[in-house]
C-alpha positions in Angstrom: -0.4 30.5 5.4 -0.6 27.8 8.1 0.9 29.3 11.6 1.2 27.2 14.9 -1.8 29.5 16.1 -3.4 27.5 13.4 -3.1 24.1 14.6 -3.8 25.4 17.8 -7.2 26.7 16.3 -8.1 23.5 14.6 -10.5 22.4 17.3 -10.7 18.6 16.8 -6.6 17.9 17.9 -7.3 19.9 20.7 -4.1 21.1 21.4 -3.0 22.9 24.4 -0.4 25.9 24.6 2.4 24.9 27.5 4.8 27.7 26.3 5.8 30.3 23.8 2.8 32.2 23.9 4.4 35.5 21.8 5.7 32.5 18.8 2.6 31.4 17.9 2.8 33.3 14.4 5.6 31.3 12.7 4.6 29.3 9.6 4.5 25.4 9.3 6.0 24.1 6.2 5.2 20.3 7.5 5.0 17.7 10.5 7.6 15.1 11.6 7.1 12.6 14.3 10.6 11.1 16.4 10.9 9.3 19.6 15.0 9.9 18.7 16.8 11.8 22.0 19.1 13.6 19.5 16.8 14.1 16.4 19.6 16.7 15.0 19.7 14.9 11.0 16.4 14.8 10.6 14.3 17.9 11.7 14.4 20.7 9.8 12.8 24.5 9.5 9.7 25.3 9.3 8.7 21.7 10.7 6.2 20.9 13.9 7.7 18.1 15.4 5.5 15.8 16.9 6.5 13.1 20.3 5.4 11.0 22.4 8.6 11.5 25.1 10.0 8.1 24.4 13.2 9.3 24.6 12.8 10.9 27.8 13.9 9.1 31.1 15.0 11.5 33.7 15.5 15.2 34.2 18.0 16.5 32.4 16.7 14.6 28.8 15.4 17.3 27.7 17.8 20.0 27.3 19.6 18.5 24.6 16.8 16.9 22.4 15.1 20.6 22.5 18.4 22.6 21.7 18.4 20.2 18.7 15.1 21.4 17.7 16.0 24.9 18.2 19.5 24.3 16.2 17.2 23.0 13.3 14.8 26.1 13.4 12.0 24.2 14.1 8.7 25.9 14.8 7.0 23.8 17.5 7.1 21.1 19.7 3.5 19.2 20.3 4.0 16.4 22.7 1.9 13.9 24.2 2.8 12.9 28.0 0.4 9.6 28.1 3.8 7.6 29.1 5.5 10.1 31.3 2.6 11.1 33.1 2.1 14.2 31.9 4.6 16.3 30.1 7.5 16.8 32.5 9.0 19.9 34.1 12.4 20.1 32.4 10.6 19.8 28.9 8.5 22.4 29.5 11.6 24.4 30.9 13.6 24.3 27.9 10.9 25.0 25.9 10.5 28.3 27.5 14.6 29.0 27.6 15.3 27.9 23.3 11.9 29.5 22.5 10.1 27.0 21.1 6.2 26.4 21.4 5.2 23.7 23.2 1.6 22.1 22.3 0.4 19.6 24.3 -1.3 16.8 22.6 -4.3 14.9 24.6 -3.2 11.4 26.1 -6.4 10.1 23.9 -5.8 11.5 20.2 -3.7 9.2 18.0 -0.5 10.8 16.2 -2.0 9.4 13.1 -5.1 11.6 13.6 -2.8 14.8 14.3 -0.6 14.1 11.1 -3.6 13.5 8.4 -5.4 16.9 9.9 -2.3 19.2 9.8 -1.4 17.6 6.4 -4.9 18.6 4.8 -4.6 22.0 6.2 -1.1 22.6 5.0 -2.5 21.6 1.7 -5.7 23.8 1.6 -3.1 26.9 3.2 -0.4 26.3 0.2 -3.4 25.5 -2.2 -3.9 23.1 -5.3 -2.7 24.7 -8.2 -0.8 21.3 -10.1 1.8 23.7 -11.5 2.5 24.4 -7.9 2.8 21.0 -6.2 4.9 19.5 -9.1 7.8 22.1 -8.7 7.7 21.7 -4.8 7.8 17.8 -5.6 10.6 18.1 -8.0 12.6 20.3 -5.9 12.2 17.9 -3.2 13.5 15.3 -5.1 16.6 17.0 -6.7 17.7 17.9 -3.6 18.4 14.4 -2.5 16.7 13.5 1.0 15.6 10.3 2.1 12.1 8.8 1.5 10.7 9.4 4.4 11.3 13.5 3.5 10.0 12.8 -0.1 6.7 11.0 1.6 5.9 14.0 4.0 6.7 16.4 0.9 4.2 14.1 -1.4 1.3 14.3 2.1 1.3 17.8 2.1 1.1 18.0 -1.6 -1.7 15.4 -2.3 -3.6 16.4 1.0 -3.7 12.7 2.5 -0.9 10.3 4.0 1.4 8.5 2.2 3.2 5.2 2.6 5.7 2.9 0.2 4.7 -0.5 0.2 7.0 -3.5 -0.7 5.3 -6.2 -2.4 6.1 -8.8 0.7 3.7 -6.4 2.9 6.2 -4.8 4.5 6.5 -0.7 4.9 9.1 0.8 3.6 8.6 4.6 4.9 5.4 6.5 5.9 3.9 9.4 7.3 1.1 8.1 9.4 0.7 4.7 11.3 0.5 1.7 8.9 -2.5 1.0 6.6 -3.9 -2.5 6.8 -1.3 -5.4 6.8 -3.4 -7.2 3.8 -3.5 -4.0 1.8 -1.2 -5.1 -0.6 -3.1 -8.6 -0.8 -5.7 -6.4 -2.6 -3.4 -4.8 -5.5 -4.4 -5.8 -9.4 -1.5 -6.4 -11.1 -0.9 -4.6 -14.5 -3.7 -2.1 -12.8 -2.1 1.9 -13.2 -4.6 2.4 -10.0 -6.4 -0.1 -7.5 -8.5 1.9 -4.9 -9.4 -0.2 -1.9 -11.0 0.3 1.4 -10.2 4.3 1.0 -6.9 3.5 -0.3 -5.2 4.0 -3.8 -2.4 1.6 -4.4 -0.3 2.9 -7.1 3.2 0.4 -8.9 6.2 2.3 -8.2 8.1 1.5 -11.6 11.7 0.4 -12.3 13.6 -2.6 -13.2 13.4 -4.2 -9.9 12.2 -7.8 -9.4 10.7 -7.0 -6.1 7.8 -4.6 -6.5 6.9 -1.6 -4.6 3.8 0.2 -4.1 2.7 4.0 -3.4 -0.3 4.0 -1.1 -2.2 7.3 -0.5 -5.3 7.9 2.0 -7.4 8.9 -0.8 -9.9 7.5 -3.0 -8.8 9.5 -5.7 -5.2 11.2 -4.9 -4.8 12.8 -8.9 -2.2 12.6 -10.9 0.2 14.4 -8.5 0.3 11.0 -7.1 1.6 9.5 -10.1 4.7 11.1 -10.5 5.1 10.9 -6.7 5.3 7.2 -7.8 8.4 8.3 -10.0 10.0 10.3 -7.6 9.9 7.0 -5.4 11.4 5.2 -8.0 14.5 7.6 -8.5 15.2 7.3 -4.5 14.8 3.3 -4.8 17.5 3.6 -7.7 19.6 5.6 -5.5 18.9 3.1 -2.5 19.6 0.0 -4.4 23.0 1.3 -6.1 24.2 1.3 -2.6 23.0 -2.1 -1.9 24.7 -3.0 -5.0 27.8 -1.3 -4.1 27.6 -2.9 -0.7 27.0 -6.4 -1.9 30.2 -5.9 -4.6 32.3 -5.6 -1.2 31.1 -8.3 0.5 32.3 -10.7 -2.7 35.5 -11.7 -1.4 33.9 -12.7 1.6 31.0 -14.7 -0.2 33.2 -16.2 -2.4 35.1 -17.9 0.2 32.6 -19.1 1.7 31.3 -20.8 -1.8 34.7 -22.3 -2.3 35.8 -23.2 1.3 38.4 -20.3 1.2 39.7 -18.7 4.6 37.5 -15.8 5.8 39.5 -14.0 8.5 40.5 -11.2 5.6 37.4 -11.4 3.9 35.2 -11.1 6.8 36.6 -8.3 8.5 36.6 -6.3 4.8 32.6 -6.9 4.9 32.0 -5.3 8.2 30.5 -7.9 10.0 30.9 -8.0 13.8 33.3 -10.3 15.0 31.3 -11.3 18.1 28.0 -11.7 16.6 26.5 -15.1 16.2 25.3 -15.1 12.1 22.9 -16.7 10.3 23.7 -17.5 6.5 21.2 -17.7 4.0 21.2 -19.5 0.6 18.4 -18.5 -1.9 17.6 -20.0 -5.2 14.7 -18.4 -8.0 13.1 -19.5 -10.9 14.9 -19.7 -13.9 18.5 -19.6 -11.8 18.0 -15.7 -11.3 20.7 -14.9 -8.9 19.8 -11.4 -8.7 15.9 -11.7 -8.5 17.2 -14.1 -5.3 19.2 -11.4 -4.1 16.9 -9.1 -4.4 14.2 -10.9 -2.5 16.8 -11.9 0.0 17.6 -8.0 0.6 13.9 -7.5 1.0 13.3 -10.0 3.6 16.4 -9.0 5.4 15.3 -5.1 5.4 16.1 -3.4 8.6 18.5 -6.3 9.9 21.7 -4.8 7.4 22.6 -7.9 6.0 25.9 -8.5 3.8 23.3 -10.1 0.4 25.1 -10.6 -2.4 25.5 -13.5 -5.8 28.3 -16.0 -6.1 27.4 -18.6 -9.2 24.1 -19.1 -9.3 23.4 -18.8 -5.6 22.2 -15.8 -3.7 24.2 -15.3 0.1 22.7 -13.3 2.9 24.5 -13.1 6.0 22.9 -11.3 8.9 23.3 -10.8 12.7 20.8 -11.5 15.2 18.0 -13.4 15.8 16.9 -16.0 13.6 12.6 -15.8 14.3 13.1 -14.7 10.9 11.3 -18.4 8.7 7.0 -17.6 9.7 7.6 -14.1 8.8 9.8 -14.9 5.4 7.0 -17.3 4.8 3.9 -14.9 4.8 6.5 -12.3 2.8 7.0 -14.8 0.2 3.5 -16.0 0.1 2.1 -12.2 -0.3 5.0 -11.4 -3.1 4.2 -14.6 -5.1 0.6 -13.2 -5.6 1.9 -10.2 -7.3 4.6 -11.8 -9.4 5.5 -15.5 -9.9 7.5 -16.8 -7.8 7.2 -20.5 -7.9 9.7 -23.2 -7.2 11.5 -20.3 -5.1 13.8 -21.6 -2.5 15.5 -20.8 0.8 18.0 -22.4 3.3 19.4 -21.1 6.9 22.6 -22.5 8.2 23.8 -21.0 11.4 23.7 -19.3 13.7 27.7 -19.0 14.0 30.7 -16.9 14.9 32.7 -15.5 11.5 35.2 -18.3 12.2 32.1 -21.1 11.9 30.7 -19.5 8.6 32.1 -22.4 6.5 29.7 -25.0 8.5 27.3 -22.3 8.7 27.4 -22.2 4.5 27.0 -25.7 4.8 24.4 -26.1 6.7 22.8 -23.7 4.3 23.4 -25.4 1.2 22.0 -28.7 2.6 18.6 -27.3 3.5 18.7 -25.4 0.4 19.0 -28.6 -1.0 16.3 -30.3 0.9 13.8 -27.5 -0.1 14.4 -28.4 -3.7 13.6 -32.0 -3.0 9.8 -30.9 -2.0 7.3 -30.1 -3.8 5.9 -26.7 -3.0 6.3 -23.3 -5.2 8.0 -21.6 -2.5 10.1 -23.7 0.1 12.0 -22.5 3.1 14.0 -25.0 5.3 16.1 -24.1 8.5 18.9 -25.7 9.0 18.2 -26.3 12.8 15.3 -27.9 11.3 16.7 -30.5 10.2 17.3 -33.6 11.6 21.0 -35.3 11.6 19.9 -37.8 9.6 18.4 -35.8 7.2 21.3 -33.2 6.8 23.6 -35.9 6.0 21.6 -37.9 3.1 20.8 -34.2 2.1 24.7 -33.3 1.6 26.2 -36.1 -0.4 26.4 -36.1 -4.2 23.7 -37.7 -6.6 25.7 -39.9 -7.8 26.5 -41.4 -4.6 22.7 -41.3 -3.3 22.0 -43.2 -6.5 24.2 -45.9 -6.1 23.2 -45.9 -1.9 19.9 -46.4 -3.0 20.0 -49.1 -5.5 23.0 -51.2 -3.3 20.9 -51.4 -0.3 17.1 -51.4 -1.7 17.5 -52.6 -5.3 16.6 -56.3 -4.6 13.5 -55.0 -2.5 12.9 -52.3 -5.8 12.9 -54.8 -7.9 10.7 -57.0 -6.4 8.1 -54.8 -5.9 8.4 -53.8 -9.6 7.6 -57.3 -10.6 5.1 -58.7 -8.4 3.2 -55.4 -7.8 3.8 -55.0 -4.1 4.5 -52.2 -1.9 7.0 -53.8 0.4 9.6 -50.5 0.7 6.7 -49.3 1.9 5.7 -51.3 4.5 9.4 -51.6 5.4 9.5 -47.8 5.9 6.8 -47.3 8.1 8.2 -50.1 10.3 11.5 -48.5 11.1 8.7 -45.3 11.6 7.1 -46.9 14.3 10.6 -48.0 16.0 10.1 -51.8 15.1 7.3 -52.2 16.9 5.2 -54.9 14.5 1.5 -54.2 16.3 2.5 -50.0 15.6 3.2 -50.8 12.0 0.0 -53.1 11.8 -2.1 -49.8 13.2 -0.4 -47.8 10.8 -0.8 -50.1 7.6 -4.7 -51.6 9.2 -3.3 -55.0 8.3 -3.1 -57.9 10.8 0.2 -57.9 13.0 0.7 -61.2 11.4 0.8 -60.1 7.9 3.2 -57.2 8.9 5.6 -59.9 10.9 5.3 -61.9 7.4 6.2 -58.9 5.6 9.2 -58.1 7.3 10.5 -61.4 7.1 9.9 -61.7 3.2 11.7 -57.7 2.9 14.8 -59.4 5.5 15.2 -62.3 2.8 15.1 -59.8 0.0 17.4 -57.4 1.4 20.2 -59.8 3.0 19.9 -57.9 6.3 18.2 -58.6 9.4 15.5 -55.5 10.1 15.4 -56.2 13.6 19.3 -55.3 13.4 19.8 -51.5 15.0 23.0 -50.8 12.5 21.0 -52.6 9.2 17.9 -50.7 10.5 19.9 -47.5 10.1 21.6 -48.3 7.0 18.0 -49.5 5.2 16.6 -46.2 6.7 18.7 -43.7 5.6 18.8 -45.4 2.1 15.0 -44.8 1.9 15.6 -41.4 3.0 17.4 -41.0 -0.4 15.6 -39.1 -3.5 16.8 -38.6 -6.4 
């Protein structure tokens, strides 16, 4: 049995006794770290809840964060003072008046150090009997908490920290500080195990487009760890019906956006605040896969509550805040395509807007989608902010229209380079590049300025337009602009 006179015992953490020197003999069941001032949902009994005293400003902060505790039946508080100064009065006060132990952690030991030791000596104390450990698992499971709870469960069980990895890096839920960032750059895919570094990567099953991974702090974690991996995957299933759920609402509100509907109804039904500034997002996947978009899209988007959801063949994500959000989608994208293929993948921003500016917001969105199909690239991600005027316009009109654009204003100049094996769209284009400037485009081309002058002329006579013209300058520009 592992008691708080235990940890106090284990000499490397080092812990000091503040208070509650007649409670040392209650058991730990497991460890929970929160920087939350009112951590009431998620302690429980039997638990050593570890801090740092984030949540602690003034006096006075502590009476209510330790009555939680006490509420909860928790067995100990161990708390570090590095940011306070040293663990303040009032915390060690109410301490003493809810009777709770009070450890004090060394300024210099890292939280992640404290969690992986308790962990292995909660599992040596409980033992390894696989009968054991598989009904503490399952009962764990079947009672419904949340990941994190299933994690710390899984640690104590397996003897080493645990983490669920999403396949764009990113960490779902843990019980330790982070592994390496790259870790998941290391996975084999099809592989039942990869062990790197100290680390065994395990797939976390399901029919999910977007994989996750269970990592474990040990070389060898067992097969324990494996149906860890299916417990994970029966919380997912639960998580992702009520993204599901969430995204069904939000279809009125997509939907008018698609099709140019009012939003005042729809928007309010989604949730969205009506004084935040949003950012739409419109993804397209291989093969038209609406819901492999979504799904990504809810990926990138985790943390930031986005409204995600499918209209057509087009993926929607509208979320609130800041929009830093292309680098990081980028390296996501980049370290999910290496474990499943996600070529010709495609992502546009429109925004950011108030709900009454969605529709241009949509727009926006659609054109740089648009754009990023254009290119060349497996994955392609375009902001609308990006763009350039110029470029947002030839992006948004139909193919029909760029067609016949392009061949009115360029098809004598086409034509002639067809026939006489010249390059003089070309030479045209990077002309208007350099803002007229004949010695510029000369540099540009390493031809004499006199060639490039003669050029010009020859493309003016072909075209019926005078390039030195600002108006037939724009009109010739944006016509080159035009792929189809």
């Amino acid at each position: 049995m592992t008691t708080v006179k235990t940890l106090l015992e284990i000499p490397e953490l080092r812990l000091r006794l503040r208070t509650g020197a007649g409670l040392l003999g209650r058991e730990v069941s497991r460890i929970y770290v929160t920087e939350l001032p009112d951590p009431s949902r998620y302690v429980s009994a039997g638990e050593v809840v570890l801090s740092g005293l984030l949540w602690w400003r003034q006096p006075g902060d502590a009476r209510p964060f330790v009555a939680a505790l006490a509420r909860a039946a928790v067995v100990a508080l161990a708390a570090s003072g590095a940011d306070t100064g040293g663990i303040p009065p009032d915390v060690v006060q109410a301490c003493a008046q809810h009777r709770i132990p009070l450890l004090e952690v060394p300024a210099d030991l890292s939280f992640a150090v404290i969690t992986e030791r308790v962990v292995l000596e909660l599992a040596a104390a409980r033992g390894r009997e696989p009968g054991g450990a598989r009904k503490r698992l399952l009962a764990a499971a079947t009672e419904d908490i949340s990941l994190p709870a299933l994690l710390r469960q899984g640690a104590v069980e397996l003897g080493a920290p645990c983490w669920v990895l999403s396949g764009t890096g990113r960490v779902v839920a843990g019980t330790a500080e982070p592994p390496p960032a790259d870790l998941v750059a290391h996975v084999v895919p099809g592989r039942d195990v990869t062990v790197h570094d100290g680390y065994a990567l395990l797939p976390v099953g399901g029919s999910f487009a977007v994989p996750w991974l269970l990592a474990v702090g040990h070389p060898e974690p067992g097969e324990l760890a494996g149906e860890l991996a299916e417990l994970v995957r029966l919380a997912r299933a639960r998580a992702d019906q009520v993204r599901r759920m969430a995204g069904r609402a939000a279809e009125p509100l997509l939907q008018a956006l698609a099709d140019g509907s009012p939003v005042t109804g729809a928007g309010a039904a989604s949730g969205l605040p009506s004084d935040a500034e949003i950012r739409v997002l419109l993804a397209r996947a291989p093969d038209d896969d609406p819901d492999l978009a979504a799904e990504v899209l809810a990926e990138l988007l985790a943390g930031a509550r986005p409204v995600v959801g499918v209209v057509g063949e087009d993926a929607y994500a509208l979320v609130a805040g800041p929009g830093n959000w292309m680098r990081a989608a980028g390296e996501a994208l980049a370290r999910l395509d290496r474990l499943m293929s996600l070529s010709r993948f495609r992502l546009g921003s429109g925004g950011p807007a108030s709900v009454e500016g969605l529709h241009g917001a949509t727009q926006e969105a659609r054109h740089a989608v648009e754009l990023a199909a254009r290119r060349g690239g497996r994955i392609e991600l375009v902001a609308g902010e990006d763009i350039a005027v110029h470029q947002l316009l030839a992006a948004g009109a139909p193919d029909e229209l760029r067609r016949s654009v392009r061949a009115r204003v360029l098809g004598p100049l086409l034509a002639y380079d067809a026939a006489q094996g010249t390059d003089l769209v070309h030479t045209v284009r990077v002309y208007l590049e350099c803002s007229s400037s004949p010695t510029a485009a000369a540099r540009a081309l390493h031809v004499h300025v006199n060639t490039l002058r003669y050029r010009i002329a020859r493309a003016s006579e072909l075209l019926g337009v005078d390039l030195n013209d600002f108006v037939a300058q724009v009109d010739v520009y944006l016509a080159l602009l035009v792929t189809v």
